[in-house]
N, C-alpha and C positions, 0 to 999 in steps of 0.2 A: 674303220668305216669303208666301205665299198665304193668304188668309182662310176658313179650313172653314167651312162654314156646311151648316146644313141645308134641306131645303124648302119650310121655312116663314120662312128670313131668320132663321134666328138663330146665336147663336156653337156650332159645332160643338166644344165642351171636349176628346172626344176624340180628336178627331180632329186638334185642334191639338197636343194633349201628341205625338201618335203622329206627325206633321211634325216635330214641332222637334227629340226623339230620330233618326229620322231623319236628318235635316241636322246633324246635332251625330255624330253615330256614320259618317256619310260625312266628317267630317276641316272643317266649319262652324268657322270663331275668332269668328262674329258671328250673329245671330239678326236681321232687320231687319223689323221689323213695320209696316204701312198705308204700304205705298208701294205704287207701279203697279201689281205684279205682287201686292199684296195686298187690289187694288180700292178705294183709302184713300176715294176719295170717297164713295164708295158703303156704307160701313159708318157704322151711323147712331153718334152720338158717344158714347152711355153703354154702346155696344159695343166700342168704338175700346178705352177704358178700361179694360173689361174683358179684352180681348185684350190687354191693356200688361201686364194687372198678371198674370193668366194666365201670360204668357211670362216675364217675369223670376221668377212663382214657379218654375213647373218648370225652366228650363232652372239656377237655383238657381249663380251664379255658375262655370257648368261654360264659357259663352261672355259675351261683351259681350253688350247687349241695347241695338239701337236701334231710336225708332219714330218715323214721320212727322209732321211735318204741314203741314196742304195748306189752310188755309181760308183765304179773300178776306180777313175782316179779319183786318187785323195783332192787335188786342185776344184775339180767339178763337185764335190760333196761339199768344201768347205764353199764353194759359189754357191749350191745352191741353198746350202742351212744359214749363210748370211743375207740371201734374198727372201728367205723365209721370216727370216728375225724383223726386216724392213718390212716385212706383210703385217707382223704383228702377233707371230707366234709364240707362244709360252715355252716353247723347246721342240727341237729337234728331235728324230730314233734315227741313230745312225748302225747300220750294218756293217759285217767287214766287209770286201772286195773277195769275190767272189771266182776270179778269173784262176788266180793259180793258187795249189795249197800254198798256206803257209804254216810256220812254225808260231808257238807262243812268244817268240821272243820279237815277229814281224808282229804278232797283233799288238803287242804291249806296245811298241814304237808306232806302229800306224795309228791307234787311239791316242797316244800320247799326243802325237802331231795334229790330227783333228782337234781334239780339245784345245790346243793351243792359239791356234788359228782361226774357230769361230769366235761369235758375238754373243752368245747368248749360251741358256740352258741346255746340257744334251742329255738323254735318254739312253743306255746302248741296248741293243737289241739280240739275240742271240735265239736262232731258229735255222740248225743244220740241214733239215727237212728238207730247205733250198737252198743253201748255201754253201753245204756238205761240208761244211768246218762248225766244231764247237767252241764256242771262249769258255777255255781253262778258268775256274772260279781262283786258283792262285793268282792268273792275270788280271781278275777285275779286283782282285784283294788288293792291289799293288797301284789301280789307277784311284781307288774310294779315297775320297779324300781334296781331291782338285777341284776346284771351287766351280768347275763349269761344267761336272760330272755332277746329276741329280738324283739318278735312277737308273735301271736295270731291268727289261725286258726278255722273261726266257720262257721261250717256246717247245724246248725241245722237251720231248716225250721220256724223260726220265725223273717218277716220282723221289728217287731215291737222292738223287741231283737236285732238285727242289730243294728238298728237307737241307741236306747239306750247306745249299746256299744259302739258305735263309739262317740256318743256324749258326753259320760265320759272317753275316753280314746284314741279318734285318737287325729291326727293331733300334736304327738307325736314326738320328732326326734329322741329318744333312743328306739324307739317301735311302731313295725307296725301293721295293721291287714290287715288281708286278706280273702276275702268272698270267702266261698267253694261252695256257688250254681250258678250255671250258669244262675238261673231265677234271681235272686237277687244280678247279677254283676254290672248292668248299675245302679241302684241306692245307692248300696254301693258305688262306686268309688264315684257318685257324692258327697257322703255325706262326703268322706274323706279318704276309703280304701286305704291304701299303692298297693293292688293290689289284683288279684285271681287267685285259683287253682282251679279250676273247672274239673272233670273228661271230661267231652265237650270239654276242649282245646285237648285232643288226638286225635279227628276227627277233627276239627273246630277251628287248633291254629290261625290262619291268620283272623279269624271272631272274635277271642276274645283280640286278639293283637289291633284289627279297632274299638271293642270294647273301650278297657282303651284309645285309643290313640284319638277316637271322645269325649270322656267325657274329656281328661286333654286340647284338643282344643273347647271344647263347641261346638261342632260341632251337635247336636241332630239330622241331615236328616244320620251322619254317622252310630252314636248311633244307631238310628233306622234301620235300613240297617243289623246292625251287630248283634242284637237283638232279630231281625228277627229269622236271620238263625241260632245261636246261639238255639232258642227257638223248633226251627222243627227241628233242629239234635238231640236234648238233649231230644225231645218227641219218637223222632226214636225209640230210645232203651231205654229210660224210663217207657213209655207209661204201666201201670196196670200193671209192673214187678215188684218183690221184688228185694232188693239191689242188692244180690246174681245175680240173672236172668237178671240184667242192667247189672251186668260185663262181661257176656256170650255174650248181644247183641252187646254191643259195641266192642268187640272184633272183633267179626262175623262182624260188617261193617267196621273193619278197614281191615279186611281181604280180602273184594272185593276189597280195595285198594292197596294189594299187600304189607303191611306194616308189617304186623304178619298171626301167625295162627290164627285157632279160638279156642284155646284149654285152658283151664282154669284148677285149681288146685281143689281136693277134697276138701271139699265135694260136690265143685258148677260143673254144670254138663253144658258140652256145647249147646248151639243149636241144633237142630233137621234139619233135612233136608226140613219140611217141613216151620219150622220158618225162616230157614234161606230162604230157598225160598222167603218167602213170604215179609223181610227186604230189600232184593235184590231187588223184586217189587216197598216198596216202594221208596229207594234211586234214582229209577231211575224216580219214579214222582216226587220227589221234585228235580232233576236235580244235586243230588248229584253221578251219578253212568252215 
């Protein structure tokens, strides 16, 4: 989910309650607060919190409620995923640390030790895109299993990587995975994904809900349908943007929709008047506006 915020950097309250009914009323089983697409690093921490505890108030056990976290040290991730669990979260998505490479053999010990130390369920999360390290699928083969490990979140841009992992590790009952790109949802599910969180389901939850629900009925003309549009929302505001510059666009078009602003946290700079113009243009040629 994406972080509402107003002009001046602060928690947009309604604008959050009016997102997460949204994405819960387009057919949401999960609510996923301070990851990528909700700007996590960029939200300062006694804000983090209050959008934790925000979200599991409203959305008031109607879906699951998971939230990030992303800090370099291990001590402040295990602080903040056990202040999260006191909020009332279903699980955590933890990230590795991000500051210096490291080897597979620092991730398998750095998750080891998180998992140790929180309270609750974790998620882990795997999206080099920003992080510029991949978790080795030997290294999550090696954590599956630990009773405080649930699931698996991967982002990275390699369909062949998908296949792989799901085929050494789905179809799991103690551990899900879950495909983070929205180009590569219709073929994960088929191949086994427990399900997806795609930054696209903020626009497009009701296209990604007709998504997983034509692949677990074999339905492929829905599949396709859902696929579709799924593909030309998520080109909307993807299209020749860096990360950054897709969380500004997609904003910007939920904002014609009266759902949030369009205002984004430092260092990411909002839309332009003439960009947005010209998103506004195309929304209203694909018949989205």
């Amino acid at each position: 989910m994406i972080t509402p915020v107003t002009g001046q950097g602060d928690l947009d309250e309604t604008s959050t309650q009016r997102v997460i009914d949204f994405l819960l009323q387009g057919g949401a089983n999960g609510i996923f607060v301070l990851g990528t697409t909700g700007e996590s690093p960029s939200v300062p921490r006694a804000m983090r919190l209050k959008l934790v505890e925000l979200t599991v108030q409203h959305v008031g056990g109607r879906a699951l409620v998971y939230a990030g976290i992303n800090d370099n040290c291990l001590a402040d991730s295990v602080e903040a995923a056990n202040r999260y669990f006191r909020a009332g979260v279903d699980a955590v998505v933890a990230l590795l640390p991000s500051y210096y490479p490291i080897e597979p053999a620092q991730m398998l010990a750095y998750f080891t030790a998180l998992l140790e130390r929180v309270d609750g369920q974790v998620v882990l999360y795997n999206i080099p895109q920003t992080t510029r390290l991949s978790i080795p699928i030997d290294v999550l083969e090696k954590l599956v299993g630990h009773p405080r490990l649930v699931g698996f979140k991967d982002s990275e841009r390699d369909e062949t990587r998908l296949a792989s992992l799901l085929g050494r590790l789905g179809g799991r009952d103690d551990f899900s995975i879950f495909v983070g790109l929205g180009e590569f949802m219709a073929e994960g599910l088929r191949r086994g994904a427990a399900g997806a969180t795609p930054g696209i389901a903020n626009l497009l939850p009701k296209a990604c809900q007709q998504l997983y629900e034509g692949v677990l009925a074999n339905d492929p003309d829905k599949v396709a349908r859902a696929h579709k549009q799924i593909t030309e929302g998520g080109a909307l505001y993807q299209r020749g943007r860096p990360i950054g510059q897709m969380m500004a666009a997609l904003k910007a078009t939920m904002s014609f929709h009266g759902l949030c602003g369009p205002d984004v946290l430092p260092p990411l700079l909002k839309l332009d008047d003439a960009d947005r113009d010209k998103l506004r243009r195309e929304m209203v040629r694909l018949g989205m506006l």
